[in-house]
C-alpha positions as CSV (number, residue, x, y, z in Angstrom):
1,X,7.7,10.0,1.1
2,X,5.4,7.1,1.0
3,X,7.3,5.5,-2.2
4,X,10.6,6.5,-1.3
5,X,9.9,4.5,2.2
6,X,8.4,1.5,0.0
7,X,11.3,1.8,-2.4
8,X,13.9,1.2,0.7
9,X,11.8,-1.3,1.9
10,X,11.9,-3.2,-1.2
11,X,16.0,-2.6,-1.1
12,X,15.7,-3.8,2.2
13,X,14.0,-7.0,2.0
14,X,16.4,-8.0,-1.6
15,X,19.6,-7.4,1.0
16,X,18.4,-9.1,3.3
17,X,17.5,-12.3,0.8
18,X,21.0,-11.8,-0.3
19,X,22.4,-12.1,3.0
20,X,20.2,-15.3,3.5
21,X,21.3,-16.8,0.6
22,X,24.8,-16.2,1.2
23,X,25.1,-17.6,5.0
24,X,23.3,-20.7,3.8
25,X,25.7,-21.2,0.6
26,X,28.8,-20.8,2.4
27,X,30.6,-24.0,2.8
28,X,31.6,-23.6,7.0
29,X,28.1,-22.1,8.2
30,X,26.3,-24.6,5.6
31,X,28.2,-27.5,7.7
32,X,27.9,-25.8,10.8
33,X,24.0,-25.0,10.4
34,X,23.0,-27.2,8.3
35,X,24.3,-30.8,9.1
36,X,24.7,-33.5,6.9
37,X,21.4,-36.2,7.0
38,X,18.8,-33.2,8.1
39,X,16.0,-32.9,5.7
40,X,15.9,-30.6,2.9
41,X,12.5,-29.4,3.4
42,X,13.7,-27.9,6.9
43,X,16.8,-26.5,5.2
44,X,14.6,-24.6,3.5
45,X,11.7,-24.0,5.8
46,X,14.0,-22.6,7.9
47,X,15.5,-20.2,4.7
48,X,12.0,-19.0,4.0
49,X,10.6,-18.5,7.3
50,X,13.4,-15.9,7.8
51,X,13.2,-14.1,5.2
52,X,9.5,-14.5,5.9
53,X,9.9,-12.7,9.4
54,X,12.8,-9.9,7.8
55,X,10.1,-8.9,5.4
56,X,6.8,-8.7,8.3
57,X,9.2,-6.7,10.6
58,X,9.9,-4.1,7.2
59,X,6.2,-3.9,5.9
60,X,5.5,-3.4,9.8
61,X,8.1,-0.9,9.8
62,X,7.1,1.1,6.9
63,X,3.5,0.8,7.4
64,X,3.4,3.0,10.2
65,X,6.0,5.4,9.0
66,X,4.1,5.9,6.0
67,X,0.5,6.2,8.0
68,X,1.8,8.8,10.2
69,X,4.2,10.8,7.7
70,X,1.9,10.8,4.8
71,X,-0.9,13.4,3.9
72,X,-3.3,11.3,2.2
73,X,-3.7,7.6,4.0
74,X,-5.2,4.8,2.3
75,X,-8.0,3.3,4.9
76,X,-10.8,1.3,4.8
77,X,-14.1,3.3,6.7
78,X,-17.4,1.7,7.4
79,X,-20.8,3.5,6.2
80,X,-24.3,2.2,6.9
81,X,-25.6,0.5,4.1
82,X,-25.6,2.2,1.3
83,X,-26.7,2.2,-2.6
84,X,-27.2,5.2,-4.9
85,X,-30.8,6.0,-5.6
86,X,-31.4,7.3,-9.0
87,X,-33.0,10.7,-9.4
88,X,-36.6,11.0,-10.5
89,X,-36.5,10.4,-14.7
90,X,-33.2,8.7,-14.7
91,X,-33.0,4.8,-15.4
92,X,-30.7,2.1,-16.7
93,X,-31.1,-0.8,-19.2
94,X,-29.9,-3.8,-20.3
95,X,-29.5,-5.3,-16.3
96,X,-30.1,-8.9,-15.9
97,X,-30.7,-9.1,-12.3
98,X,-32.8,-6.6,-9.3
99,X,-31.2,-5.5,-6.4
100,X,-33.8,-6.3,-3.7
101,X,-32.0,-5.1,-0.4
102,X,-28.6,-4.4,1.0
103,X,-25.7,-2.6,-0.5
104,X,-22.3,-1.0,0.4
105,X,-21.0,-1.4,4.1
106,X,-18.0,-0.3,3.5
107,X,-15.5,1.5,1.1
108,X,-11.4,1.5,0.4
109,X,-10.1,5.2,-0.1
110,X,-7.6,7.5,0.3
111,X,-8.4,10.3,3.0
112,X,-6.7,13.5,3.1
113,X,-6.6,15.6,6.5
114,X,-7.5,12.4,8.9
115,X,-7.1,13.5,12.5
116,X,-4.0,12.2,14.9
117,X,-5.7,10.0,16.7
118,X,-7.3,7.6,13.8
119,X,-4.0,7.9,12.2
120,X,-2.3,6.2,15.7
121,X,-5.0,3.8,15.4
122,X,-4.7,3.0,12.0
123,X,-1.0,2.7,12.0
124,X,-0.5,0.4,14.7
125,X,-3.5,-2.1,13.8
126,X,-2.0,-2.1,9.9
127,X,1.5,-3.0,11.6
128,X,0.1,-5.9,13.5
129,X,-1.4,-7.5,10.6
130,X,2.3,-7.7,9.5
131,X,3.5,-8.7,13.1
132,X,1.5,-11.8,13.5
133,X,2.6,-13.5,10.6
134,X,6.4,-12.6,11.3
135,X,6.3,-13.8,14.7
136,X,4.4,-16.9,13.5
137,X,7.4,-17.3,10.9
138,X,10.1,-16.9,13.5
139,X,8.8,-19.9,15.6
140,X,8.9,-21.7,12.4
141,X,12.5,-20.4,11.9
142,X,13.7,-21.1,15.8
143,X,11.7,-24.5,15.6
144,X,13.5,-25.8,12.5
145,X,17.0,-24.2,13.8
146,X,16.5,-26.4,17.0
147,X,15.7,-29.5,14.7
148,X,18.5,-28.9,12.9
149,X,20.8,-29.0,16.0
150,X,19.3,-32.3,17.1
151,X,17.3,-30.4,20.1
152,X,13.7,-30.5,19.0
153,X,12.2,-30.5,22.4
154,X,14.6,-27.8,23.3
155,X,13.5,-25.6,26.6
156,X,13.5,-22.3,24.6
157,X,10.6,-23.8,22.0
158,X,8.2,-24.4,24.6
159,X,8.9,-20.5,25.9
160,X,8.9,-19.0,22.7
161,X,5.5,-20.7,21.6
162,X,4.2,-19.3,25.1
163,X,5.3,-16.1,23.7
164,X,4.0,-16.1,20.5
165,X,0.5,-17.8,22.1
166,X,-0.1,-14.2,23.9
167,X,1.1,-12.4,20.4
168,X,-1.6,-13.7,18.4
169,X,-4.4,-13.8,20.9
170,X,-4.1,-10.3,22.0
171,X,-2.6,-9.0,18.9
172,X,-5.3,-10.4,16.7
173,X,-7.6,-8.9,19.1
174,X,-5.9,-5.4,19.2
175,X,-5.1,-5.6,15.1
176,X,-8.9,-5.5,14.4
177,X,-10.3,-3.5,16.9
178,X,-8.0,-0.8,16.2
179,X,-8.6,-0.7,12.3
180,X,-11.9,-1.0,13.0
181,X,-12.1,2.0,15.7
182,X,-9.6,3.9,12.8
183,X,-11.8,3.5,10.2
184,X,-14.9,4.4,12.3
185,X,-13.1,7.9,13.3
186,X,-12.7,8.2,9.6
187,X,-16.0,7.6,8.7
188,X,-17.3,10.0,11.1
189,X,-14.5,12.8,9.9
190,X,-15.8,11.7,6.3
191,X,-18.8,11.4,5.9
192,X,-20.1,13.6,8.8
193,X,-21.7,17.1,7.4
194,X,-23.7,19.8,9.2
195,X,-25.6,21.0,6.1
196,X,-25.2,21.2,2.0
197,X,-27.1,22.0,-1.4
198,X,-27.3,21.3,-4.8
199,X,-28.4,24.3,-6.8
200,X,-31.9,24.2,-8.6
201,X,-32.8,20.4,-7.3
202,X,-36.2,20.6,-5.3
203,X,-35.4,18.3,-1.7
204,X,-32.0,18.8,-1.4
205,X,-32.5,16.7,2.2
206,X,-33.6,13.6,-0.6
207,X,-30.8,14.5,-2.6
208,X,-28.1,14.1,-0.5
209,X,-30.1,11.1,1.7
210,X,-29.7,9.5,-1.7
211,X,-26.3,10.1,-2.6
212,X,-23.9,10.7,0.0
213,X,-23.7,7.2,2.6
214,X,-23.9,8.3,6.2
215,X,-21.1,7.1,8.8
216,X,-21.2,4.1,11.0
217,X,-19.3,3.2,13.6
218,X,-18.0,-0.9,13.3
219,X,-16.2,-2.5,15.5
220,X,-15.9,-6.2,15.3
221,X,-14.2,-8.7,18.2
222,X,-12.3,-11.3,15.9
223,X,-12.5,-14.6,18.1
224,X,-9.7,-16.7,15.8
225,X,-6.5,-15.0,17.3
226,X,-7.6,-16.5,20.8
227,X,-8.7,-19.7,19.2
228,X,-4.7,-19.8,17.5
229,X,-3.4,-18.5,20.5
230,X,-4.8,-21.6,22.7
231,X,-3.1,-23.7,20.0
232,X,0.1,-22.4,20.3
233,X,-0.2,-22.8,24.2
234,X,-1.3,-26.4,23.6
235,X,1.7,-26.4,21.6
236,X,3.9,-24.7,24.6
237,X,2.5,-27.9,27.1
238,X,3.2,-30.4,24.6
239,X,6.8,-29.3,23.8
240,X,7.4,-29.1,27.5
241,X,6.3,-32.5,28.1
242,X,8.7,-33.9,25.5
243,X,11.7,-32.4,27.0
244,X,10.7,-33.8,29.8
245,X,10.5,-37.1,28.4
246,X,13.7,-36.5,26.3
247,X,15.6,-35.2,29.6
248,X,14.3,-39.0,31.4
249,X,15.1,-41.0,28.4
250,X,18.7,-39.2,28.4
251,X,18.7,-40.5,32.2
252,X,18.1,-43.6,31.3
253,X,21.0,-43.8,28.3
């Protein structure tokens, strides 16, 4: 299932390039777009933030399809740190350096038989790491559209960046709390064991101490998405001031 979605994904995403490349190579929606005198470099800006946006929405898409459809999910779960301890008589050679502290804090891997709830998690934090950038790229895409038609103060940039101000903060927010809380739950529904052996190994508590890395539970507050999200509302008060500026210099015309 997972492939097959990937697979029309992928289908998806070429269409959609070919549709791109079509609109902007037809003669009337070339002159009708895409004016004579406007830069290049926004031409194209404007071509790839697009497609940019066409393929977040997909992986978005797909992402949480595949999350909740799937048997086996590919998550990232945090552990306290960890670092296999050798059993007594065993020993390596030919090392160059000594680990003196720390070790693995966390761990990528596939996870069969997750429960509902770190699936949801998982799923929709996965999807807003491919939201942000999309709706990042479609204010690149309206902002250049709105150069292109001579209107680069226009009303609807200063909304939209508004918009996309409260997308990153609290989406950024939500994107890594909720993989974080996901992976948690699947480090607890991992890791977690009421009791085990290894036949004929004396301290099989030392054994598996040594072994098998015990759960944690992570969750970090990312403070950048509310850092870019207080840029885009800069953004927002300094497009609305030049529309008003543009609307008294009109007056003045």
């Amino acid at each position: 299932m997972g492939m097959f979605l990937w697979f029309a994904a992928a289908a998806l995403v070429v269409a959609l390039c070919i549709a791109v490349i079509v609109l902007f190579l037809r003669p009337s929606a070339r002159r009708r777009m895409l004016p004579d005198g406007v830069p290049s470099l926004v031409r194209v800006t404007l071509a790839v933030a697009v497609l940019w946006a066409g393929i977040a929405l997909v992986g978005a898409i797909v992402t949480t399809i595949t999350t909740l459809v799937q048997t086996a999910v590919p998550i990232t779960v945090p552990t306290q740190t960890y670092w296999p301890t050798l059993p007594d008589g065993a020993f390596v050679e030919g090392t160059t350096a000594t680990r003196e502290g720390g070790g693995f804090v966390s761990a990528d891997v596939v996870v069969n038989g997750l429960s509902f709830g770190a699936r949801i998690c998982w799923a929709i934090g996965q999807a807003l790491w491919w939201i942000l950038p999309g709706a990042i790229a479609s204010m690149v895409a309206l902002a250049c559209f709105q150069l292109i038609r001579g209107r680069a103060f226009a009303p609807v940039l200063a909304q939209a960046s508004m918009v996309i101000a409260v997308i990153v903060s609290a989406g950024g927010v939500a994107a890594q709390v909720l993989s974080d809380i996901a992976g948690s739950m699947a480090s607890a529904e991992l890791l977690s064991y009421s009791g085990g052996g290894y036949e004929e190994v004396a301290g099989v508590e030392d054994v598996l101490a040594a072994w098998w890395p015990q759960e944690a539970f992570v969750v970090n507050f990312p403070f950048w998405p509310i850092a870019a999200g207080l840029a885009f509302a800069a953004l927002a008060a300094v497009l609305r001031h030049g529309a008003h500026l543009q609307r008294e210099t009109e007056g003045l015309v």
